[in-house]
N, C-alpha and C positions, 0 to 999 in steps of 0.2 A: 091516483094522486092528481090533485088539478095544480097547478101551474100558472099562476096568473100572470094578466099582461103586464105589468110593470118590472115584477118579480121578472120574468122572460126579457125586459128589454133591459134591466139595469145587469142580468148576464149577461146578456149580449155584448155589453158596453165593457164589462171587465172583460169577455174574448178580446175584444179589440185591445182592450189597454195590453195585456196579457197575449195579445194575437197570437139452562146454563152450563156456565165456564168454572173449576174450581179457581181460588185463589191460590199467589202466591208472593210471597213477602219478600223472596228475593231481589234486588234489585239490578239491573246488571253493570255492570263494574266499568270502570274507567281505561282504556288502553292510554298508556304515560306518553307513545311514540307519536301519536295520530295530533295530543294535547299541543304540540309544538307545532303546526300547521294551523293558520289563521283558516277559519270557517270550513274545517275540519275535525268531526270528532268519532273518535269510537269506541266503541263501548264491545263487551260481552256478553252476552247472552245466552248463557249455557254452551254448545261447545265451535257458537257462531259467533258472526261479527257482525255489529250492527254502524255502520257509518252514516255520519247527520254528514251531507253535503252542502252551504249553503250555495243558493241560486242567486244569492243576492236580495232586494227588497223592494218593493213600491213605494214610493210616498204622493201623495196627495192631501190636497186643502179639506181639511176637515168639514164637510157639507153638514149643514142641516139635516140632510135625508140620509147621512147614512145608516144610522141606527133608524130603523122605518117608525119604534114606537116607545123612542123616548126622546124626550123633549131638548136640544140640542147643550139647557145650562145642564142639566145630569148630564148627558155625557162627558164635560169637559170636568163635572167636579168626580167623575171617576178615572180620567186622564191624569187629572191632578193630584189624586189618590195615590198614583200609582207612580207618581215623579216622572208622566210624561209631557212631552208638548201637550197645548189646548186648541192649538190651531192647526193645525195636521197632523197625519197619520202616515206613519211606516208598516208595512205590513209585511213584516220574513217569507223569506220563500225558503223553504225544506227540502231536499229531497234525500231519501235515505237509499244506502247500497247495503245490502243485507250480503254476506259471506256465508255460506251452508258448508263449503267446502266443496260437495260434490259442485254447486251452483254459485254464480254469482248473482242476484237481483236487484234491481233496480225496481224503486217502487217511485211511480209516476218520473215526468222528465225533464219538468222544470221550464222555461218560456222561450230557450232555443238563443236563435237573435233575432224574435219578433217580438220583445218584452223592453220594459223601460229602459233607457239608459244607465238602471242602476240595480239591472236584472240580468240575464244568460251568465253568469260565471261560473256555472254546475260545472263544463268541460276543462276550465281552466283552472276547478277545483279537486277535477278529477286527477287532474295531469300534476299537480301538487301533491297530492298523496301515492300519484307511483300507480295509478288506474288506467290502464289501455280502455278506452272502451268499446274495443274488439273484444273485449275478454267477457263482455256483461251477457249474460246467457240467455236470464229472461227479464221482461219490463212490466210489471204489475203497473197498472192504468186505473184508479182510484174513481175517476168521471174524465169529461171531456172538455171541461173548461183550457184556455188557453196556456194558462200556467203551469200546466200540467201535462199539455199531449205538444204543444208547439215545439219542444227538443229533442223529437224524434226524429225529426229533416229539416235541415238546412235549409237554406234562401235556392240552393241550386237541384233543391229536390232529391238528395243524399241521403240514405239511411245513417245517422250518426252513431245506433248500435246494430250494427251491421249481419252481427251473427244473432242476436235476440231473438228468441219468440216474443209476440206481445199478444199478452192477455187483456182483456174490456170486461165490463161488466156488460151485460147483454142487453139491459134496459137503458142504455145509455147508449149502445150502438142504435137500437131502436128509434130512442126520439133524436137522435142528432143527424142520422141516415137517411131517416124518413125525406122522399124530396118532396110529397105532399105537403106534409108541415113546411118543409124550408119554404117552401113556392108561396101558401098563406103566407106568408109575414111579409110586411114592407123591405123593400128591397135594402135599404140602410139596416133594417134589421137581420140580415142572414150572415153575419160574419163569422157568430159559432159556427154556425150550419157550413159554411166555406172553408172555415179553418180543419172542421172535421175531415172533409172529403181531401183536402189537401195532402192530410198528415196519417191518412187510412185507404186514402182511394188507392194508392198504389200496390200496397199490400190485402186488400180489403177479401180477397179469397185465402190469404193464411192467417188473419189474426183469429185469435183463439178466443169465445165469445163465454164467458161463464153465467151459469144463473150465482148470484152472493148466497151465500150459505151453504155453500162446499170447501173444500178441501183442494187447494188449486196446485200445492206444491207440498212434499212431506212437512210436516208443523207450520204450514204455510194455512191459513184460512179464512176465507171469505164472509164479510158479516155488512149489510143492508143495514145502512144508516142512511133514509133516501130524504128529501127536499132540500137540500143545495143545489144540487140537481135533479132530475128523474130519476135514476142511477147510482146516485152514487155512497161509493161501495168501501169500506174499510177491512184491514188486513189484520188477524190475529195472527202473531209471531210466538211461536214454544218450539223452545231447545233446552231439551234436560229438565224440562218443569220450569223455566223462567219462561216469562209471556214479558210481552210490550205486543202494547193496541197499536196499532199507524190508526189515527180516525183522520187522515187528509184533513178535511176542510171542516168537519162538524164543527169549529170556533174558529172564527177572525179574529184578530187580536186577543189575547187573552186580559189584559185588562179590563176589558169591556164586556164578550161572550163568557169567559169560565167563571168573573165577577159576578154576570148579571147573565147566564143561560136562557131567561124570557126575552132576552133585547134580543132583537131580528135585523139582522145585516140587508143591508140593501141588496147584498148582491144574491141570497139566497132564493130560489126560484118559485117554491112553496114556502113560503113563511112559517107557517104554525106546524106543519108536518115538520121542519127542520127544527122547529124549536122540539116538539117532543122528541125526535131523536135526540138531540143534545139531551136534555133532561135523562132520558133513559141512557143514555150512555155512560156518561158522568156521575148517575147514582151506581153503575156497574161497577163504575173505572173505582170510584170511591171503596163501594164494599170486599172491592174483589182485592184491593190496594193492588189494582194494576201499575206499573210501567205503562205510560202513554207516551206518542210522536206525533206529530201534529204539523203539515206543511206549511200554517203559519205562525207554529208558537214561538214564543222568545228563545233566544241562549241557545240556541243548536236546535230546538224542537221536541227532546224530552224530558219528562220529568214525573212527576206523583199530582194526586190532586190533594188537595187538603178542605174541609169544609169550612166557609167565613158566610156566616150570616143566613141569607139565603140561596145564598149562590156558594160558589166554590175560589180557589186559588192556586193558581200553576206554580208547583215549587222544581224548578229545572234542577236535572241529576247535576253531581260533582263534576266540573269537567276540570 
């Protein structure tokens, strides 16, 4: 996969901000107790739990370049479509804790206290719903961007889930470990490369490195949806025959990406490898009428897709 350099430095720039399958028509179901807890929800999932954490959001001035290849009045008249601002962008931060019973998971870790002022509230979402997170057993690691590995240690260099194993996807330990690569890049440019070693170096002889397309935990498994990053990696969830996809990051916003799955994010690292992921994915998620989760979809982060036009549309479960 190549990786081009703008693609590489406009990652960079969100670390910093940030610092077949059969189907099944099941959907999974509403827990009524979790519903009373603001930016808490949980759901069912055969004989697990699946809880949407929010981390909080990002917002920023709606640029020019975010969408890399469409013309900035389209995007605002799909913002507008959608009854949202035209001048800036919220972007949800997700993190899910899956209940197995035997296990507790954590899937990715949300931006810690290196994220905006209007991000890190995962622990204090935690601590709301009754969650030690001593108690969290293991941490599925989706890629290595910042919003997603900077809440595993603290500012004082603290394991925050203490007792965890954590799992990577291997092509992602790869290009972010690499110190050849970090070393090429202009020195403003290595602060993924820094955040990595930061929030890995300590632990960097026990984390658990997978190739995607295994079976990482019982009904737990790994599926390669790569050009957002090099890596990165999406989780198939079945209990009792109900599935929910976690695809992380394969769509930003969903007004914008599940509307229009050709438009390419700025922040995506391969462009056109990330856009056929999403395409394949999303005709998957469609045919299979999966359960999707999404680290930055609306309303909690799951829901159905539904087809509109050429593109698609995120209908968020019943919370």
């Amino acid at each position: 996969m190549s990786i081009d350099r703008r693609g590489f430095m406009m990652a960079g720039a969100a670390l910093a901000a940030g610092a077949g399958l059969a189907g099944c028509a099941t959907s999974p179901a509403p827990s009524a107790a979790a519903r009373r807890i603001p930016g808490v929800s949980t759901f069912r999932l055969g004989s697990w739990s699946v809880t949407s954490i929010t981390d909080g959001h990002f917002e920023r001035p709606l640029a020019e370049d975010f969408v890399r290849n469409a013309k900035l009045a389209q995007v605002q008249a799909a913002l507008r479509e959608a009854g949202l601002p035209t001048d800036r962008i919220t972007i949800p931060l997700n993190v899910f804790l899956v209940d197995t019973g035997p296990r507790k998971v954590l899937i990715d870790a949300g931006t810690g206290s290196f994220g905006a002022p209007t991000s890190g509230r995962l622990l204090a979402n935690l601590g709301a719903a009754g969650i030690d997170p001593v108690s969290i057993d293991t941490v599925l690691i989706s890629h290595f961007h910042g919003d997603h590995i900077n809440g595993l240690r603290d500012r004082e260099g603290r394991a925050v889930f203490p007792n965890a194993r954590v799992m990577v996807p291997a092509p992602e330990w790869d290009w972010w470990m690499d110190d050849r690569r970090m070393n090429a890049q202009p020195v403003d440019q290595r602060g993924g490369f820094m955040a990595a070693r930061r929030v890995f170096g300590p632990i960097a002889s026990t984390v658990e490195r997978f190739e995607p397309g295994r079976e990482l935990l019982p009904g737990i498994v790994s599926m390669p949806a790569y050009g957002h990053t090099a890596g990165h990696t999406m989780f198939m969830l079945n209990s009792g025959g109900q599935r929910l996809l976690y695809w992380a990051d394969l769509t930003n916003i969903a007004a914008l990406f599940v509307r229009n799955p050709d438009w390419q994010v700025s922040f995506d690292m391969d462009p056109e490898t990330a856009r056929r992921s999403r395409r394949r994915v999303m005709e998957m998620a469609l045919a299979e009428n999966l359960t999707v989760a999404g680290f930055h979809l609306p309303d909690g982060g799951m829901g159905r897709l539904a087809r509109q036009g050429s593109g698609y549309r995120f209908v968020p479960l019943a919370a």
